[in-house]
PyMOL CGO cylinders between C-alpha atoms (Angstrom):
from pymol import cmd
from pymol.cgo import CYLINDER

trace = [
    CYLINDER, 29.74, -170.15, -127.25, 26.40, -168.29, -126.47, 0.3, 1, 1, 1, 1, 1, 1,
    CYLINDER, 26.40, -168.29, -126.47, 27.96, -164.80, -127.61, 0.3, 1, 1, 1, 1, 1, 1,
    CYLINDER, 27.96, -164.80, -127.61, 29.10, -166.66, -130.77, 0.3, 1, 1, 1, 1, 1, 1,
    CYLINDER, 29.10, -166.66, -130.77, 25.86, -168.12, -131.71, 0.3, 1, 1, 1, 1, 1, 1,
    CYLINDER, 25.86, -168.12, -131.71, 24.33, -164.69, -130.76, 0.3, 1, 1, 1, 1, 1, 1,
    CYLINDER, 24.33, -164.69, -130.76, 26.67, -163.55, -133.85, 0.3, 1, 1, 1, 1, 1, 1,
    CYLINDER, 26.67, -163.55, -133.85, 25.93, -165.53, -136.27, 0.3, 1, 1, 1, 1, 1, 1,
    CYLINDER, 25.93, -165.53, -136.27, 22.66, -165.58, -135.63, 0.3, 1, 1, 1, 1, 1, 1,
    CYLINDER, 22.66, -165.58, -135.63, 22.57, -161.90, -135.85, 0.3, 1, 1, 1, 1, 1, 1,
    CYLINDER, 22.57, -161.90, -135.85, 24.26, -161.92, -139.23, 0.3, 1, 1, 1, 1, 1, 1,
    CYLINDER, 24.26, -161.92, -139.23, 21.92, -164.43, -140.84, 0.3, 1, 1, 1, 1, 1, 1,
    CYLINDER, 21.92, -164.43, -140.84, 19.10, -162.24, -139.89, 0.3, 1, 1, 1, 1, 1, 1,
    CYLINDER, 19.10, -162.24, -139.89, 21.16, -158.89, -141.18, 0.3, 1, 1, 1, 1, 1, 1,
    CYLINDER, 21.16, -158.89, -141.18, 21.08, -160.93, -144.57, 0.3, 1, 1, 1, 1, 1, 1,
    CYLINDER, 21.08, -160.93, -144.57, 17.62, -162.26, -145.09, 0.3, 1, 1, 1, 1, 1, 1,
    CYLINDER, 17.62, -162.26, -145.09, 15.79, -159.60, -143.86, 0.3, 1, 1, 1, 1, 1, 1,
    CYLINDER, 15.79, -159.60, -143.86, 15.90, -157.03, -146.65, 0.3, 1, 1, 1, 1, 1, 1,
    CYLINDER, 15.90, -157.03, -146.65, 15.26, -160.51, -148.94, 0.3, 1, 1, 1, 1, 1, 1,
    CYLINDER, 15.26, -160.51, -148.94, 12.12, -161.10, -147.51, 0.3, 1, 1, 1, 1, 1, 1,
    CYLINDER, 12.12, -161.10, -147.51, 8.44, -159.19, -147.92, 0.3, 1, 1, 1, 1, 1, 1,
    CYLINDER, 8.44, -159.19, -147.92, 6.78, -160.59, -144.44, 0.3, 1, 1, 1, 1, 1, 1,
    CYLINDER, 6.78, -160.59, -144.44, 9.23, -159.63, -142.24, 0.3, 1, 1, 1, 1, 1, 1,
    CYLINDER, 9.23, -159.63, -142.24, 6.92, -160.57, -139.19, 0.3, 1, 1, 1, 1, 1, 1,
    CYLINDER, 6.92, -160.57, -139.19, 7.11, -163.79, -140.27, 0.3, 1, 1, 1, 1, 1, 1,
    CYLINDER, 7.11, -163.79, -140.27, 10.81, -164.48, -139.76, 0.3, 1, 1, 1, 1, 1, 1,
    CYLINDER, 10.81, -164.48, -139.76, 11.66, -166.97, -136.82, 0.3, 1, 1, 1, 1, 1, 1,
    CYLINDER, 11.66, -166.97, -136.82, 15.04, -167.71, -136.44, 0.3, 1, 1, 1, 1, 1, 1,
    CYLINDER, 15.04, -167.71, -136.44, 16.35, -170.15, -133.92, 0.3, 1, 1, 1, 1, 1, 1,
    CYLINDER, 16.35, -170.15, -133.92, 19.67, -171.48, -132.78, 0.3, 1, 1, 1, 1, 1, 1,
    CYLINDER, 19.67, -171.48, -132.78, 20.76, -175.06, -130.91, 0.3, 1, 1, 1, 1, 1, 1,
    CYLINDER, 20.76, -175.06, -130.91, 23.96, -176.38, -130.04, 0.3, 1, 1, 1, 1, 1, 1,
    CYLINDER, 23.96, -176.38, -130.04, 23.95, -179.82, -131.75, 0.3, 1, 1, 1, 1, 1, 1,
    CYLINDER, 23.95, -179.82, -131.75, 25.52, -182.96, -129.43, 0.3, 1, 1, 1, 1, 1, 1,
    CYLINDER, 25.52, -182.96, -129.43, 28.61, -182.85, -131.50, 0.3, 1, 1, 1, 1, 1, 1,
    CYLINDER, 28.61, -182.85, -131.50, 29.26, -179.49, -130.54, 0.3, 1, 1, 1, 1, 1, 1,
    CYLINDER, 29.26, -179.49, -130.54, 27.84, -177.75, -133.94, 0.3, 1, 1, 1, 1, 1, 1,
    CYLINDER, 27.84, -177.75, -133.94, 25.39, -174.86, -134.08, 0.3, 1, 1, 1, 1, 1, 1,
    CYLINDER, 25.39, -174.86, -134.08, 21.73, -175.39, -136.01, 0.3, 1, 1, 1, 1, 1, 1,
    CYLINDER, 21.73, -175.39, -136.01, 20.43, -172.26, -137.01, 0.3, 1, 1, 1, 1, 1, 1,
    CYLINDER, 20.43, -172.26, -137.01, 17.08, -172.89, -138.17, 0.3, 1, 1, 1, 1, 1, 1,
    CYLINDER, 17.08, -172.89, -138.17, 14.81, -170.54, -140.32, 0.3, 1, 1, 1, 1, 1, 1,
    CYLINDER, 14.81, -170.54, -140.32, 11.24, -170.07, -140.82, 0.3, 1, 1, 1, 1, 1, 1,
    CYLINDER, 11.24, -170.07, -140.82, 9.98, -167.96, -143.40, 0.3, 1, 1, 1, 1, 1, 1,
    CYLINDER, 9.98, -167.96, -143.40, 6.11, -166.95, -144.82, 0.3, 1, 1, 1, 1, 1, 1,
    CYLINDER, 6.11, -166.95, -144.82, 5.85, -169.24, -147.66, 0.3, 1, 1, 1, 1, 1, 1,
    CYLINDER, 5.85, -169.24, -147.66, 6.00, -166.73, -150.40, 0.3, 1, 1, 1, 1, 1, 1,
    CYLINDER, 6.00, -166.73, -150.40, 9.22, -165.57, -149.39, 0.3, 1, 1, 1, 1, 1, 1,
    CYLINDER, 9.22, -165.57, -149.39, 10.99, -169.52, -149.36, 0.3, 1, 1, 1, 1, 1, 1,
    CYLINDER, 10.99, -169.52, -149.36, 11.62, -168.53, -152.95, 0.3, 1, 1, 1, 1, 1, 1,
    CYLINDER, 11.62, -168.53, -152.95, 13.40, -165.96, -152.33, 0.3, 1, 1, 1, 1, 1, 1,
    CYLINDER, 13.40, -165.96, -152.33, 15.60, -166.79, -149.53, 0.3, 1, 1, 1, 1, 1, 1,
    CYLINDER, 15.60, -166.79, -149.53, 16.39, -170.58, -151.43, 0.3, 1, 1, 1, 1, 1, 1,
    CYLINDER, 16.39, -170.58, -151.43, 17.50, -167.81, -154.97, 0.3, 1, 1, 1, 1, 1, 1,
    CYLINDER, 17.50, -167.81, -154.97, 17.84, -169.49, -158.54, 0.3, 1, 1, 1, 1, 1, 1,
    CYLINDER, 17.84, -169.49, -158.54, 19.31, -172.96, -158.04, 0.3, 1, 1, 1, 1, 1, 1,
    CYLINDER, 19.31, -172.96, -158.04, 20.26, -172.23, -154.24, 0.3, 1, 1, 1, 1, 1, 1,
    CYLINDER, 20.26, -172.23, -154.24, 22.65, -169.89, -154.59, 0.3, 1, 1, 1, 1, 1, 1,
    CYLINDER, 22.65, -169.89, -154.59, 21.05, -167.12, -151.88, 0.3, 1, 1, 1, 1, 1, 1,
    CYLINDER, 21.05, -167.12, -151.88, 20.68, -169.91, -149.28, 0.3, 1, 1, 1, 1, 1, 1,
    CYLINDER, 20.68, -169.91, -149.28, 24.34, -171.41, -150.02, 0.3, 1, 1, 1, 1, 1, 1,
    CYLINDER, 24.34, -171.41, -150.02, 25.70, -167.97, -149.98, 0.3, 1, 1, 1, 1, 1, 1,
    CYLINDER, 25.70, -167.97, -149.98, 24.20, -167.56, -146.35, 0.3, 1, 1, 1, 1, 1, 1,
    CYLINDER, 24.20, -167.56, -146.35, 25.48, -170.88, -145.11, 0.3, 1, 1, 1, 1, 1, 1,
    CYLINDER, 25.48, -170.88, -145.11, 29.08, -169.81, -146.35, 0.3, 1, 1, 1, 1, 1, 1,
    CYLINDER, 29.08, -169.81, -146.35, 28.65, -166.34, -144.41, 0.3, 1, 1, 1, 1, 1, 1,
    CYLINDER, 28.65, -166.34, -144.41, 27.36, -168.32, -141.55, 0.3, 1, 1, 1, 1, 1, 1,
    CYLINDER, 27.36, -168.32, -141.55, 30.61, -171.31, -141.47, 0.3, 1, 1, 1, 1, 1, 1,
    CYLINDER, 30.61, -171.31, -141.47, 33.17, -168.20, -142.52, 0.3, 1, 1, 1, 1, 1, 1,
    CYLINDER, 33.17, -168.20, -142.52, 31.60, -166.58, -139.58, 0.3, 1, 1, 1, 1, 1, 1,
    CYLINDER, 31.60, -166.58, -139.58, 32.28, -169.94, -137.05, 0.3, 1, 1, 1, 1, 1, 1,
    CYLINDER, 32.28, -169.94, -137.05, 35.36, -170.52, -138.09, 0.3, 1, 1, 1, 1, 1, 1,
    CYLINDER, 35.36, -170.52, -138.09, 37.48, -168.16, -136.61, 0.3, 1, 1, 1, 1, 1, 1,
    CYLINDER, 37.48, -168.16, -136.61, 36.88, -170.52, -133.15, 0.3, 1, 1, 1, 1, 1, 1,
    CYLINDER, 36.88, -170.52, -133.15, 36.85, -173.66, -135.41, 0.3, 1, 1, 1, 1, 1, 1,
    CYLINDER, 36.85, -173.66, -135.41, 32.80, -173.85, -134.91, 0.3, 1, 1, 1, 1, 1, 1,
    CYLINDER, 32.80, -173.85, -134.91, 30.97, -175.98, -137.57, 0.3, 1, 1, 1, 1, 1, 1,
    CYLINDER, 30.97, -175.98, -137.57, 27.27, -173.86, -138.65, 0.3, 1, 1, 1, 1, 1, 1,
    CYLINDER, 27.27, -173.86, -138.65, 24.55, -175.48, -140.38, 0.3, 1, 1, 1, 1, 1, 1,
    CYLINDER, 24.55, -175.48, -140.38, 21.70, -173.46, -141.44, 0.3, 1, 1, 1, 1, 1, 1,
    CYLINDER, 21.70, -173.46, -141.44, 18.41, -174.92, -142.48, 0.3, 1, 1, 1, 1, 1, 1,
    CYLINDER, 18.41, -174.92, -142.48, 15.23, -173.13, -143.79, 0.3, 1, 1, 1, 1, 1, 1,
    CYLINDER, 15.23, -173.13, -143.79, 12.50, -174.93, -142.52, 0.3, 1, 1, 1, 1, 1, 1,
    CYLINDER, 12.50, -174.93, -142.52, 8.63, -174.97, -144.26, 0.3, 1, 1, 1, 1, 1, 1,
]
cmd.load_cgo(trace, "trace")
């Protein structure tokens, strides 16, 4: 599970790094949830929230698809948060 979350954390960070202008600012964490579920939380610099959210969410649905397409291939359920 550890290698998997590894991955996926990996690939969030391979997307919403060339979105962002403060790339020092970028904290991302992961947790396995008591259901068995992986959080993968992000923290951003506040002028780049807009950016990583897109017009009317699409960029930060888009990376929550990636994220579940990624975790299901060992029937894993992803959530991915950006946090303020």
């Amino acid at each position: 599970m550890a290698d998997q979350t590894e991955d996926i954390v990996g690939l969030v960070e391979a997307v919403v790094r060339p979105l962002i202008e403060f790339e020092d600012d970028l904290e991302i964490s992961a947790s396995d949830t008591e259901d068995g579920s992986i959080l993968i939380e992000m923290h951003v610099h506040e002028e780049d929230v807009g950016k990583v959210i897109g017009r009317q969410g699409r960029v930060i649905k888009a990376i929550r698809t990636l994220a579940r397409a990624a975790a299901s291939r060992t029937n894993t359920h992803v959530e991915v948060e950006l946090l303020d």
